[in-house]
TIPA-395632 format. One record per residue (C-alpha): x, y, z. Coordinates in steps of 0.2 Angstrom, whole numbers. Layout:
! TIPA-395632
node east: X, north: Y, up: Z
...
! end
This chain:
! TIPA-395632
node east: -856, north: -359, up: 890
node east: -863, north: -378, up: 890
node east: -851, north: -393, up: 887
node east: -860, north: -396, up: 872
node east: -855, north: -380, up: 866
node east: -839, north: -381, up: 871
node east: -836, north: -400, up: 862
node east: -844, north: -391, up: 845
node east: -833, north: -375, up: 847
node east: -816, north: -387, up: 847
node east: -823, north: -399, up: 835
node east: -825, north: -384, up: 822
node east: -805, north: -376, up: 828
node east: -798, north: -394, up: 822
node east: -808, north: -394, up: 807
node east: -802, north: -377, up: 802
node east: -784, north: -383, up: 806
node east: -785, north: -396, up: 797
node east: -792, north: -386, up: 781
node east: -778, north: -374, up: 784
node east: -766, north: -388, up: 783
node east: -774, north: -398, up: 768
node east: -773, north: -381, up: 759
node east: -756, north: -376, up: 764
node east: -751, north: -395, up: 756
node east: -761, north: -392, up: 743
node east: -753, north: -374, up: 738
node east: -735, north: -382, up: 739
node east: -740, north: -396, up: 729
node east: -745, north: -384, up: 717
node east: -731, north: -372, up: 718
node east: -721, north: -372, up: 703
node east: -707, north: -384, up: 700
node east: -688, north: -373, up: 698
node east: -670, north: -373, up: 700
node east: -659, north: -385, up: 703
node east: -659, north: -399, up: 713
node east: -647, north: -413, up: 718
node east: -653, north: -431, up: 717
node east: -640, north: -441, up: 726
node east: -637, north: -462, up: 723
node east: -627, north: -471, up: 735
node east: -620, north: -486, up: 731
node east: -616, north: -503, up: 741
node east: -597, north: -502, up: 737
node east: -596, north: -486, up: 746
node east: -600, north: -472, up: 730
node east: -611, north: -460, up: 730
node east: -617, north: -453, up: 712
node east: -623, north: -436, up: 710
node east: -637, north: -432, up: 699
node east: -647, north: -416, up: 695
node east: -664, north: -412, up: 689
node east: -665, north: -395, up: 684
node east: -684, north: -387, up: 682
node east: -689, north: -370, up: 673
node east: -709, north: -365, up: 674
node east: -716, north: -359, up: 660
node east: -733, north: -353, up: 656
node east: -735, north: -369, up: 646
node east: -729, north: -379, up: 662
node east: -711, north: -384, up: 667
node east: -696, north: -387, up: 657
node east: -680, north: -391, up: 662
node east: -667, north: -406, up: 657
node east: -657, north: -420, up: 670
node east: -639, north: -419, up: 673
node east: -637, north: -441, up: 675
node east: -622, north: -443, up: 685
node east: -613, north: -429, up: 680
node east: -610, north: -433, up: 663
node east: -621, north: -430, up: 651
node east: -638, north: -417, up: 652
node east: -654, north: -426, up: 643
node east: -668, north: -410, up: 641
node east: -685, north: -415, up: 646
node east: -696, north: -420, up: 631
node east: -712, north: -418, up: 640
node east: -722, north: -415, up: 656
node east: -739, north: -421, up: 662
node east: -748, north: -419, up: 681
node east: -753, north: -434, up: 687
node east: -762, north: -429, up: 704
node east: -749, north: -422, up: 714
node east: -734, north: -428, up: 705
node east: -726, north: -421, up: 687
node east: -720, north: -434, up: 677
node east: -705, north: -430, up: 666
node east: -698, north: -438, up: 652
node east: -681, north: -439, up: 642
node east: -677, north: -444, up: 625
node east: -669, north: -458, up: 629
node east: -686, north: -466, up: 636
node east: -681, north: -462, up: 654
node east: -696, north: -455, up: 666
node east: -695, north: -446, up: 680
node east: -710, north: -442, up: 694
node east: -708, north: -429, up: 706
node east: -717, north: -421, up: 720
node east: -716, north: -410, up: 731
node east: -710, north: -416, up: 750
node east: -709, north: -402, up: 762
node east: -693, north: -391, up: 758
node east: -688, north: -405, up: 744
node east: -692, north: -418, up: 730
node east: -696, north: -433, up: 730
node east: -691, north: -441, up: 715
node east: -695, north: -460, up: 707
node east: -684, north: -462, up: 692
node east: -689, north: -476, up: 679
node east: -672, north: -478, up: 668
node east: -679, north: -490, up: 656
node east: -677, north: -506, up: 667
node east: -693, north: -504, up: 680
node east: -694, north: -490, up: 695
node east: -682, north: -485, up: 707
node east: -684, north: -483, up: 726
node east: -690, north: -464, up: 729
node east: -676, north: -453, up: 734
node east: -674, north: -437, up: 738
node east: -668, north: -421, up: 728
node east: -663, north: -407, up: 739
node east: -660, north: -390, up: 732
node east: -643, north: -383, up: 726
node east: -638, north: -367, up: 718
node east: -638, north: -370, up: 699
node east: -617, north: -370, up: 697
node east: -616, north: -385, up: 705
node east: -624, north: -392, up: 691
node east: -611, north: -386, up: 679
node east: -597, north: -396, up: 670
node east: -579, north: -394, up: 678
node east: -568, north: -379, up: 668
node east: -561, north: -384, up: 652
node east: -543, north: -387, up: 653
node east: -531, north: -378, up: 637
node east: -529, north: -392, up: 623
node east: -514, north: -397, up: 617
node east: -507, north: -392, up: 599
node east: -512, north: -406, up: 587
node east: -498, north: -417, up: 582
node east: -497, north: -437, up: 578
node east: -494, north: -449, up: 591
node east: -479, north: -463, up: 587
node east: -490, north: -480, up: 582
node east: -489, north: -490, up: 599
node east: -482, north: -507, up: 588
node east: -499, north: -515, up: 599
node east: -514, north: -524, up: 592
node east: -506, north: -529, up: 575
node east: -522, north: -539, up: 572
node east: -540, north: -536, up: 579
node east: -542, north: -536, up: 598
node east: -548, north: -552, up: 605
node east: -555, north: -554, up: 623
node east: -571, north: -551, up: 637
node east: -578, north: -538, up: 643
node east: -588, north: -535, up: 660
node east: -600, north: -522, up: 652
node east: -613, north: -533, up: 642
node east: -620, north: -544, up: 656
node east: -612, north: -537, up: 669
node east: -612, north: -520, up: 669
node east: -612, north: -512, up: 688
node east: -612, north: -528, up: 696
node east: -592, north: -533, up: 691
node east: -580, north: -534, up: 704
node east: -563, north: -541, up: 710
node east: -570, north: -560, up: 709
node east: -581, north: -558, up: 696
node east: -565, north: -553, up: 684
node east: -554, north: -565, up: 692
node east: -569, north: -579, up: 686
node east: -566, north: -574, up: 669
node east: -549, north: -578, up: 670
node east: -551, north: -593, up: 675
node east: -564, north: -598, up: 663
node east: -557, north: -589, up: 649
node east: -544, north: -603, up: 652
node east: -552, north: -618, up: 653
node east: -567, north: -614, up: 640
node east: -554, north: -616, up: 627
node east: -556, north: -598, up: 623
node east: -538, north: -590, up: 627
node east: -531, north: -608, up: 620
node east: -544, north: -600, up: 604
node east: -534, north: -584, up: 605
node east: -545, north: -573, up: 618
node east: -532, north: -561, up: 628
node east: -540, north: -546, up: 636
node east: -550, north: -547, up: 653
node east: -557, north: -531, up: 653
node east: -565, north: -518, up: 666
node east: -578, north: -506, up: 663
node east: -586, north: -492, up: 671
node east: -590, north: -495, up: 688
node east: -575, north: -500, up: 696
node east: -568, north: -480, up: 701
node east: -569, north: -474, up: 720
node east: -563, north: -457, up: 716
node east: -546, north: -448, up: 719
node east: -533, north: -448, up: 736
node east: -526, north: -435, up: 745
node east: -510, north: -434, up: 727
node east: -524, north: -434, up: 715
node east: -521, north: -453, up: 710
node east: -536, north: -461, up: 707
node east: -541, north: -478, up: 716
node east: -553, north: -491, up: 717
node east: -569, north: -493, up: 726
node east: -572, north: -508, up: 737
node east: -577, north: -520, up: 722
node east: -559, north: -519, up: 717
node east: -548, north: -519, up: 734
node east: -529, north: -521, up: 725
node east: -529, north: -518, up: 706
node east: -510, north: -524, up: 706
node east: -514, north: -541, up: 713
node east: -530, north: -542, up: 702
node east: -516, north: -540, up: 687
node east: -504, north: -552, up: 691
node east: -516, north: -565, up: 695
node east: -523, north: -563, up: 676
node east: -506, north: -562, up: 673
node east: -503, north: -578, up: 678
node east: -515, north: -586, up: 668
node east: -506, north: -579, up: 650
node east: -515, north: -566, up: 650
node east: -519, north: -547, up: 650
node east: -530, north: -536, up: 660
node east: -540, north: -518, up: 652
node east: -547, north: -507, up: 662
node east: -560, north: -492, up: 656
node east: -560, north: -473, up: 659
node east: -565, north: -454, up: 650
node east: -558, north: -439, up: 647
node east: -571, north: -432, up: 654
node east: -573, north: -427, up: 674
node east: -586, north: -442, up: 675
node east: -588, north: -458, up: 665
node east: -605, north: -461, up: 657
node east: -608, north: -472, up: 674
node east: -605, north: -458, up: 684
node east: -589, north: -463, up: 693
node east: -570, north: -454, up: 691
node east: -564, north: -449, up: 675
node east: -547, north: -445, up: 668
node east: -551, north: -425, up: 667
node east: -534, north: -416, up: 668
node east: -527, north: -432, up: 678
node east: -521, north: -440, up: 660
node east: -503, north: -442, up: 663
node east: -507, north: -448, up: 683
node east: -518, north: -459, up: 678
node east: -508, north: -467, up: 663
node east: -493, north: -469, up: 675
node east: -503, north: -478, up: 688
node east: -510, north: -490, up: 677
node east: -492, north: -495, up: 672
node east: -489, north: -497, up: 690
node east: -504, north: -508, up: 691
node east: -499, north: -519, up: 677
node east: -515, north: -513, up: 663
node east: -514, north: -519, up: 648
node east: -528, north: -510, up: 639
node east: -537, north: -495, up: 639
node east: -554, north: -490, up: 636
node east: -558, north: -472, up: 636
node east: -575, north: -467, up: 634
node east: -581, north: -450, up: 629
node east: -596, north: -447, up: 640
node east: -594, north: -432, up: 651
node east: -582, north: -422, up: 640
node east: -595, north: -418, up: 628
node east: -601, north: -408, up: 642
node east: -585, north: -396, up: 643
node east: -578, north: -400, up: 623
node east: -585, north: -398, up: 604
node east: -584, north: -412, up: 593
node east: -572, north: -402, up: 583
node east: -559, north: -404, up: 600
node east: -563, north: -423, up: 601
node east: -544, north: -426, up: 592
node east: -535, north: -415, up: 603
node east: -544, north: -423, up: 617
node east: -540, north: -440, up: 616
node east: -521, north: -435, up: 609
node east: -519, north: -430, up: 627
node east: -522, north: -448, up: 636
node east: -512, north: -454, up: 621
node east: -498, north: -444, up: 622
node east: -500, north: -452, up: 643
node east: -499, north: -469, up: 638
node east: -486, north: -467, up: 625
node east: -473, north: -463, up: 639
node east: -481, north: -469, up: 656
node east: -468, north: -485, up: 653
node east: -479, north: -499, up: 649
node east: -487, north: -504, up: 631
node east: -505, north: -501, up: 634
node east: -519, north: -503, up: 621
node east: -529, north: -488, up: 617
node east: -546, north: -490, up: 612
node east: -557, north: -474, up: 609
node east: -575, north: -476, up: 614
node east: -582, north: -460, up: 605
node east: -598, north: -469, up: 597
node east: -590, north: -464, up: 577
node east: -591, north: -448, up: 580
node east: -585, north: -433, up: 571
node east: -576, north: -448, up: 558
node east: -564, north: -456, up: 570
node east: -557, north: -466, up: 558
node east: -548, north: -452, up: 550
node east: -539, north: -447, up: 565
node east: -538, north: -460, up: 579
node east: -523, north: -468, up: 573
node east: -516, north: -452, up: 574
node east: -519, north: -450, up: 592
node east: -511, north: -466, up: 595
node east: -529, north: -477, up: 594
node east: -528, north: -495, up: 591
node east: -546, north: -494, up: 591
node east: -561, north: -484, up: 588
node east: -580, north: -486, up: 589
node east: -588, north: -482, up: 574
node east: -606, north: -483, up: 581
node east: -617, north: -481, up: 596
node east: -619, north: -495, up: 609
node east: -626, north: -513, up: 603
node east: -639, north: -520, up: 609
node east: -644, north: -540, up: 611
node east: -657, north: -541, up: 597
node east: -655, north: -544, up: 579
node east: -661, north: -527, up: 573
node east: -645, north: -520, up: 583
node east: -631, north: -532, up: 578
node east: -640, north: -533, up: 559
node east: -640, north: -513, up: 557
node east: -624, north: -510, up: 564
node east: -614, north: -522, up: 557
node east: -621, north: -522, up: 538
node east: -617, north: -504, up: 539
node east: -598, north: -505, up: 540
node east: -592, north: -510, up: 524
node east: -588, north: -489, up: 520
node east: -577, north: -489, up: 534
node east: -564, north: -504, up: 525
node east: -551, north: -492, up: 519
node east: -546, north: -485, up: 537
node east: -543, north: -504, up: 545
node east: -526, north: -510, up: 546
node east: -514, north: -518, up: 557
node east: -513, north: -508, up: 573
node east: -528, north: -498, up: 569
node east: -547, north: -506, up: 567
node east: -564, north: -500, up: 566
node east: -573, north: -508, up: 583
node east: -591, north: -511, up: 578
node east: -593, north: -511, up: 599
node east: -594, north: -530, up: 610
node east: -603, north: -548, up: 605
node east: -617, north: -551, up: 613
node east: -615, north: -570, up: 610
node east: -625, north: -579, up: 623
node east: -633, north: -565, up: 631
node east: -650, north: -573, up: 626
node east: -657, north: -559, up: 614
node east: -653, north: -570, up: 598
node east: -653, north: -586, up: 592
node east: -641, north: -597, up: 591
node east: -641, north: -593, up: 570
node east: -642, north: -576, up: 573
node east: -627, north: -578, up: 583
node east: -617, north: -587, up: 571
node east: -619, north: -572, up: 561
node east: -615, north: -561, up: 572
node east: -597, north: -568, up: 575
node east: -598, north: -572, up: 557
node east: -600, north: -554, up: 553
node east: -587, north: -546, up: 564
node east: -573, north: -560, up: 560
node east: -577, north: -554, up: 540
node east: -576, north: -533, up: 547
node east: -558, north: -538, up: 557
node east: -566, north: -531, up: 571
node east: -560, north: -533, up: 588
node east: -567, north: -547, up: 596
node east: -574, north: -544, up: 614
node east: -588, north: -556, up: 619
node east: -599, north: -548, up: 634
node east: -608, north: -564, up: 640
node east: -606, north: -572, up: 656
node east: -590, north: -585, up: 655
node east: -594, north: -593, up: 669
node east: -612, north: -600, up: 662
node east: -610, north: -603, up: 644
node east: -620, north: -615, up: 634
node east: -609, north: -628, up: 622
node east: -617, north: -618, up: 608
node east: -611, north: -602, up: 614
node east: -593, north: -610, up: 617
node east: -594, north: -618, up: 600
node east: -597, north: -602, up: 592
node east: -584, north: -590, up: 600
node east: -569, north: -604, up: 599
node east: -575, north: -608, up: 579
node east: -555, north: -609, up: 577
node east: -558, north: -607, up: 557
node east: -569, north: -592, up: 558
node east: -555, north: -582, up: 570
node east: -542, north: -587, up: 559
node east: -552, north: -574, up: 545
node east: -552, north: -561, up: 561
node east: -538, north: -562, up: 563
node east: -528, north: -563, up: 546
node east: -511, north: -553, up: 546
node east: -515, north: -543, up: 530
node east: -529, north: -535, up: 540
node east: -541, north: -529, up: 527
node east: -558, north: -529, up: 531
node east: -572, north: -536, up: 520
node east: -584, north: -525, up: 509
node east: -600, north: -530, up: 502
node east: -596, north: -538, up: 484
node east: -615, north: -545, up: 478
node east: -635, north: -544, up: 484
node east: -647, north: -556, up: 477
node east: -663, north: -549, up: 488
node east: -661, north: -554, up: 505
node east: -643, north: -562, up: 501
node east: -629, north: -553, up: 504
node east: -613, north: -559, up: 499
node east: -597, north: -550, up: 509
node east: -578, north: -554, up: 501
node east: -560, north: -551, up: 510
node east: -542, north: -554, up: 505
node east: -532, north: -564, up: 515
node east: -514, north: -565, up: 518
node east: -513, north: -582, up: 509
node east: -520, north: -576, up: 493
node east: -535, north: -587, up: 499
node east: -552, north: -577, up: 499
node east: -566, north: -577, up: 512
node east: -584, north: -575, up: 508
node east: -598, north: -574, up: 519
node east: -615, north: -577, up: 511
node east: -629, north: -569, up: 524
node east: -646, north: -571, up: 525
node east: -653, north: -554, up: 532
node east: -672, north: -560, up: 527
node east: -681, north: -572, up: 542
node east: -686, north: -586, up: 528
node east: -672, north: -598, up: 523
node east: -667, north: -594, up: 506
node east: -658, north: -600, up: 492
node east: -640, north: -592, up: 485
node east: -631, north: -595, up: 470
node east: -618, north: -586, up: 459
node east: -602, north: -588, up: 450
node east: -586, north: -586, up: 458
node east: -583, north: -572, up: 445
node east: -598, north: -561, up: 453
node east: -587, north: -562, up: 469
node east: -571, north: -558, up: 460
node east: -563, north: -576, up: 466
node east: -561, north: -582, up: 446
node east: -568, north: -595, up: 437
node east: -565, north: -609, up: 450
node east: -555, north: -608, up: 466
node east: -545, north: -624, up: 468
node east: -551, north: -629, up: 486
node east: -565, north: -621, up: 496
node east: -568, north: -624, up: 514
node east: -584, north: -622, up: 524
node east: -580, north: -614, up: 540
node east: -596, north: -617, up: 550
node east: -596, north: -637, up: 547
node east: -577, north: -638, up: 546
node east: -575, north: -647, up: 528
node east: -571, north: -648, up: 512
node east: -583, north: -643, up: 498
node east: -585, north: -647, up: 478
node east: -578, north: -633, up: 471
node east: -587, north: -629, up: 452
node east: -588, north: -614, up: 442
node east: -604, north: -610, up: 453
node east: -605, north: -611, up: 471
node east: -625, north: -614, up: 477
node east: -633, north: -617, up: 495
node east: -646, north: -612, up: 504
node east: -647, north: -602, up: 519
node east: -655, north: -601, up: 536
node east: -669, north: -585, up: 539
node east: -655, north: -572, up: 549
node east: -640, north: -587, up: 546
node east: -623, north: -588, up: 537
node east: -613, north: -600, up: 526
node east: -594, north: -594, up: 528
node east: -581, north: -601, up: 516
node east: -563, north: -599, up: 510
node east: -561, north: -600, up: 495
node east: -542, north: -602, up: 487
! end
């Protein structure tokens, strides 16, 4: 045999390996997508979240649905090939590509905000996937009122511009600012933790902090020391919606050891629960974490965070709530705030002292609106006696942003003692004109302009249910005095407010 044969005869070996291997390749990229697999997410503060793609093959192609983080399961909408990846997608706009990667996935998720790094799913038997076991609920019975919150909430939250990025010094800057903004002189209490801030549970099943939050007590007495108070967020489900610890059958531990840290509110969001629970068991539910606070010996704000469902306001005072979301999340845009908050007016008759319908955070400052739109935005909560939780970032607030949250005249309507929330009373086209009672006997009307186009509004105070003619009526947004006639007329910015009392 010649060299020449001998060269042609390995040249052709090496190409067949190399078929063999593009084909092999090319079969497992092909091989249908099933099971379950575990998508794993460490974090810099030393968490790791668990998430799981589950896949079914079909003759139309693959179905399946996500586990995110544990705590809720999002079935696939649709599926399409591109080359050797299947893209996947969820209803709430979230994509996920996957491919085949020897005995794994390899996964890039898009979660509305721009791609992820690729990780890696390995596979798992399908139980992992599965919620934890239901715990038996408790008989249904009325938790004593908690005497907290005799008028709406007011403080900040971490959530809004924050969200996983909040940590010990973060918080500790809200303080601080919250002070010297003028904002706690303004009435601004609560400096408030949300998800993100959980490490999981010790050896005794208490749960502590991850490495964002190294002492929760110290953290406490240092807001503490600035007059005021600090909240702190959790579900009663096994995982929050981040993904972190929940409060599942840890209520009464958990309750007693935020007393020990010195916590001061709580919000408890739904999330994961709705993985193990019926909406017809939400009550019962959230009884259980407040029967916890009502005797882990320290007064503690309970705010349910069950986005309105299954009508909360009917029962969350009886669970000992001092709040309640009656919608899903807001977002920092006009269409948000606008359909939210003109859509609460049916909800007047549950709101009271001690119990409020939370139309969820401000996003004042955040930069979705403008400065207009923002006005009514605080304009319309403070008329709704909604708590008051601005989300922005204290720290870097413009002096329009400042001017708006510390409006001294407009929280004063917030925060009335009589506590009755305003209702719709009169809409001329794009005007709408909202009315409460307050505790003087004085009136408070808001005259809103939902169209983009200023636009005129005029009507007699009769239409509004004030009378013929109000002795005084003050205008809240310039701080002054105004003629008070048998007719009140003005014209209004395009998304704006003019906010009166009128006595």
């Amino acid at each position: 045999m010649t060299s020449s044969t001998i060269a042609w005869l390995r040249q052709s070996l090496l190409a067949l390996l190399c078929l063999s291997a593009l084909c092999a390749g090319a079969a497992a990229s092909a091989a249908p997508l099933e099971g379950t697999w575990r998508l794993d997410e460490p974090k810099p503060f030393g968490v790791t979240l668990h998430s799981y793609l589950k896949f079914e093959p079909t003759a139309a192609g693959p179905k399946g649905s996500v586990v995110a983080n544990g705590s809720v399961e999002l079935p696939f909408v649709d599926a399409k090939q591109v080359g050797a990846e299947t893209v996947f997608r969820v209803s709430w706009g979230w994509t996920f590509r996957v491919r085949r990667d020897g005995a794994n996935l390899s996964v890039v998720a898009n979660y509305g905000g721009g791609e992820e790094p690729p990780a890696t799913a390995v596979p798992v038997p399908e139980s992992d996937s599965q919620p934890e076991p239901r715990l038996p609920l408790p008989p249904v019975h009325d938790v004593a009122d908690n005497g907290l919150a005799r008028t709406p909430p007011m403080g900040w939250n971490s959530w809004n511009h924050f969200a996983e990025r909040v940590d010990d010094r973060t918080v500790r800057g809200a303080a601080d600012r919250m002070v010297s903004s003028g904002m706690a002189a303004a009435g601004y209490t609560y400096i408030n933790i949300d998800d993100t801030w959980e490490a999981g549970r010790n050896a005794s099943g208490e749960i502590v902090p991850n490495s964002k939050f190294p002492d929760m007590a110290a953290l406490a007495a240092y807001v503490h020391s600035k007059g005021l108070k600090l909240g702190i967020y959790s579900s009663p489900g096994p995982y929050t919606c981040g993904g972190y610890a929940g409060s599942h059958g840890h209520e009464d531990q958990d309750a007693r050891t935020y007393a020990v840290w010195g916590i001061d509110y709580l919000k408890y969001d739904w999330c994961s629960a709705g993985r193990i629970y019926t909406l017809d068991e939400l009550r019962p539910v959230y009884q259980r974490m407040g029967d916890a606070l009502a005797h882990c010996g320290r007064p503690i704000v309970f705010s349910l965070c069950e986005y309105g469902m299954h009508d909360v306001w009917t029962w969350g005072p009886k669970v000992g709530g001092n709040l309640w979301r009656t919608t899903g999340d807001i977002q920092d845009n006009w269409k948000s705030m606008s359909d939210i908050g003109f859509n609460q007016g049916r909800l007047a008759p549950y709101a009271g002292p001690g119990h409020w319908n939370d139309p969820d955070m401000l996003e004042i400052g955040n930069g979705g609106m403008s400065a207009t739109e923002y006005r009514t935005h605080f304009s319309l909560w403070c008329m709704l006696a909604a708590p008051l939780m601005a989300g922005n970032d204290l720290g870097r607030m413009s002096e329009d942003t400042r001017e708006i949250l510390t409006n001294r005249d407009v929280i004063a309507v917030d925060q009335d003692r009589l506590g009755r929330e305003a209702t719709r009373t009169l809409k001329l086209g794009d005007i709408e004109v909202w009315t409460r009672p307050l505790e003087s006997g004085a009136v408070a009307v808001a005259i809103f302009n939902r169209g983009p186009a200023e636009a005129p509004a005029a009507f007699d105070w009769g239409q509004v249910g004030i009378g013929a003619k109000p002795r005084s009526v003050r205008d809240l947004w310039r701080h002054a005095n105004v003629e008070a006639g048998s007719q009140y007329s003005t014209t209004v910015p395009g998304h704006g407010v003019v906010m009166l009392t009128a006595d």
